[in-house]
Structures are given as structure tokens and as C-alpha cells.
C-alpha angles and dihedrals in degrees: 000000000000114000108216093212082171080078115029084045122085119214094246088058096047093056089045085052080051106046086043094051093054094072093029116038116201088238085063089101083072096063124090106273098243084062093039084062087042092054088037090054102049091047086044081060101048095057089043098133090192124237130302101245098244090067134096127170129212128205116222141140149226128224119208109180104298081342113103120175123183122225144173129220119202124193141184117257092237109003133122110218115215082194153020125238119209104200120199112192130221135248115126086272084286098068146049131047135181093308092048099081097007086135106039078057098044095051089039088065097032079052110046090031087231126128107258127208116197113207121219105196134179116275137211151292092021089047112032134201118325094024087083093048098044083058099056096035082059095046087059089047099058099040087052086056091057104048148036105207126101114286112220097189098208117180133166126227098325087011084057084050090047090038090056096039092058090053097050086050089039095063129124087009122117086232114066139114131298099217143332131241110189116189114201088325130200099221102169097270122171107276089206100072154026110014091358096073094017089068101027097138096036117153124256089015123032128188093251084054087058090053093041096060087036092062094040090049098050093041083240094303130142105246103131088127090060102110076203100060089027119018089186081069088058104115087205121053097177130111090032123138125259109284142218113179108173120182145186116253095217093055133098087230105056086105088052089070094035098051091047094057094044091056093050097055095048092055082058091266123132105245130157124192119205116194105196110217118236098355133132137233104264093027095140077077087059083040083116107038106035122065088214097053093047094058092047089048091047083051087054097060096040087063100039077053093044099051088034085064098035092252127143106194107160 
């Protein structure tokens, strides 16, 4: 099946897949890894949009027995956060660190008015699943250590993966998340249907590109069953939080997103699915350039506002 992306793609999205493509080329996943983070970084870089001037970020790190994972927590000169938000970045689980989304995070806070802490887990293939997820797990852990306000765990892509895996280990305790906001996020979905092979050859993220990370990220073992590496591989959906998956069109993963929530609503959960038309895996990069994006962008925070307060508006 031949996708026509001439049609289902806007102009101003097309410039922002070139412009992104210029500093990372779509051929970047045959380099060595070392230079893939190198290309990943300096295009990273190049899309940096700066901080809103009421926020300010602090480094800091957990310690988790010989484990330690940096993070940064960003707050709101002034304001009076109802909630707490736990960010995971993307990067297929081989990219991506604390610089890699600074400003998503930053604007997120500066947004939503809510004290924001960036996770910096391990990556592969020098730490392999579920190196990525203890981290995170841990991350939750200790924020939740430290306040008392509601948690509202947010990723993007692999941070959807991580986001989703902490609320599946987080269940039945007194201590989960509030609600869960996932942004274009890679779930475990067979690779071999729907969005997987309809947009095989989308632009930004192809199907061979999913594998690809999947592989790296599992060291080549079989663990597609694990809720922790694929929550679409969990047999029980209930007791998750309210959840907010919102994916690109143009993406192998938009089922991903669909087929979660799905999933959540028919086990008695509140979950909402939004499919972005015409936009591209990696678009909060595009959140200021394309119209598109930054409506996507404005509906991401609405929700990260909406669980943070215990609200369900949709």
C-alpha cells in the first residue's frame, strides 16, 4: 500500500522534515551509534527555542543502590503548581539525554505552571532493557518521596514506552500516577500491521527504524511479551491513570497510541486517542514553525493541566 505524503503533508511541515533532515539525514541509523548521538545532538542544537523567562532548571541525581541517574527539575518563578510533571525523553532508547528536549521541558513547565523533572536514563546498547525502565521506575519513586502533589509521568516516543511502563508497575500502590500524557509513543505493536506497514516509509520514522531500536534495545532477545519493554504486551489494562496518548498520522506508530487506549477503555479505564493529521514522528520539534505542531503541542499541555488537577474533560 503507497502512502501519497504529497497530500496528507502540509508545506510548512515539509520545510520543517527538511530542515530536520539536513542535520539529520534519514540514512543516520547506518552510522556507528557513538556518531548516530553525535548527529542526534547537533541537530538537537540546532532546533533548541531557548527558555521562557520565568524558568529556571536545576541539576540534580538519584541514587538507586550503585545506580545513579541525573535529572533536572525546572520550575515557574511564582507559580503554585497543583501537580508535578515526570518527563522521559525520546530517542529511540539510543538517543537523547537531559539537552535533547531542555526546552520542550522548559515550556512544558513555563505552560502548564507545574514543576517539571527531566529524567536522564541509561541508554542502549551499552545498558540494555530494563536498564532504561529501572531508571525510570526509580525516578517515580523518588519524586514521589519528595511531594505530595499529584505525579502526571509525559514521554515522548521511548519516553511514551517508559511513561506507560511506570504506570503499569505503579498499580494498586498509594503512590501512581495521576495521569498520563503519551506523545507519538512507541508501545510494542506488531510491526507486521495497521500503521506499521501502512506507513512503512513514513518520513522522519520508518518501520525498519522501529525494528531497528527494538533490536538495539532488547540486545537481539526475544522479549516482546515483557508489559515493561511493550505495554501493548500487558494481559490486564485495569487500574491504569487516565490517559492521553496523542500520535502523528504519518507515523508507524499512530496505532501504537490507538490500540492502548483502546485497550484502556475497554478494561473500564478513561483513556482518549488523538491521531494528528498530517504530522510527522518527532513534530514538537516543528511546535513553533508548523501550525499543526503548535496545536498539538497547545492540546499536550491541556491535558498535562487537566490530569495534574484531577480533571477529565474530554
Amino acid at each position: 500500500m503507497t502512502v501519497d505524503y504529497t497530500k496528507l503533508i502540509d508545506k510548512e511541515t515539509w520545510a520543517f522534515i527538511e530542515r530536520t533532515n539536513g542535520y539529520y539525514p534519514p540514512n543516520t541509523v547506518d552510522f556507528s551509534i557513538p556518531d548516530q548521538r553525535t548527529i542526534y545532538d547537533r541537530m538537537c542544537r540546532e532546533f533548541f527555542a531557548g527558555y521562557p523567562e520565568s524558568v529556571t532548571a536545576v541539576d540534580g541525581a538519584i541514587q538507586d543502590g550503585d545506580d545513579t541517574t541525573p535529572v533536572r527539575t525546572y520550575s515557574k518563578a511564582g507559580a503554585e503548581p497543583a501537580a508535578t510533571v515526570l518527563f522521559f525523553h525520546g530517542g529511540g532508547f539510543i538517543l537523547g539525554d537531559l539537552q535533547s528536549h531542555d526546552d520542550v521541558c522548559a515550556e512544558l513547565c513555563d505552560r502548564t505552571g507545574y514543576d517539571l523533572v527531566a529524567v536522564d536514563y541509561r541508554l542502549a546498547p551499552e545498558h540494555l532493557h530494563p536498564a532504561a525502565f529501572d531508571d525510570c521506575l526509580a525516578a517515580f519513586n523518588w519524586l514521589a518521596g519528595r511531594t505530595s502533589l499529584p505525579i502526571v509521568v509525559v514521554g515522548d516516543s521511548a519516553g511514551g514506552c517508559l511513561a506507560a511502563a511506570v504506570s503499569h508497575a505503579t498499580r494498586g500502590r498509594e503512590r501512581r500516577p495521576a495521569g498520563q500524557v503519551l506523545i507519538y509513543p512507541a508501545l510494542g505493536g506488531d510491526p507486521d500491521r495497521g500503521s506499521h506497514i501502512r506507513h512503512a516509509d513514513a518520513p522522519m520514522l520508518t518501520r525498519a527504524d522501529v525494528v531497528y531500536y527494538r533490536d538495539i534495545r532488547s540486545g537481539g532477545n526475544d522479549i516482546a511479551g515483557d508489559a515493561t519493554f511493550a505495554p501493548l504486551a500487558a494481559s490486564d489494562f485495569s487500574g491504569l491513570p487516565a490517559t492521553v496518548a496523542i500520535s502523528a498520522e504519518c507515523d508507524p506508530l499512530s496505532d501504537d497510541g490507538r490500540d492502548y487506549c483502546d485497550a484502556i477503555r475497554q478494561a473500564g479505564g478513561s483513556a482518549i486517542w488523538f491521531n494528528e493529521v498530517g504530522l510527522v514522528h518527532g513534530y514538537l520539534r516543528a511546535r513553533h514553525s508548523v501550525t499543526r505542531a503548535r496545536e498539538s503541542f497547545n492540546r499536550i499541555v491541556q491535558a498535562i493541566e487537566a490530569l495534574g488537577r484531577g480533571e477529565w474533560p474530554y
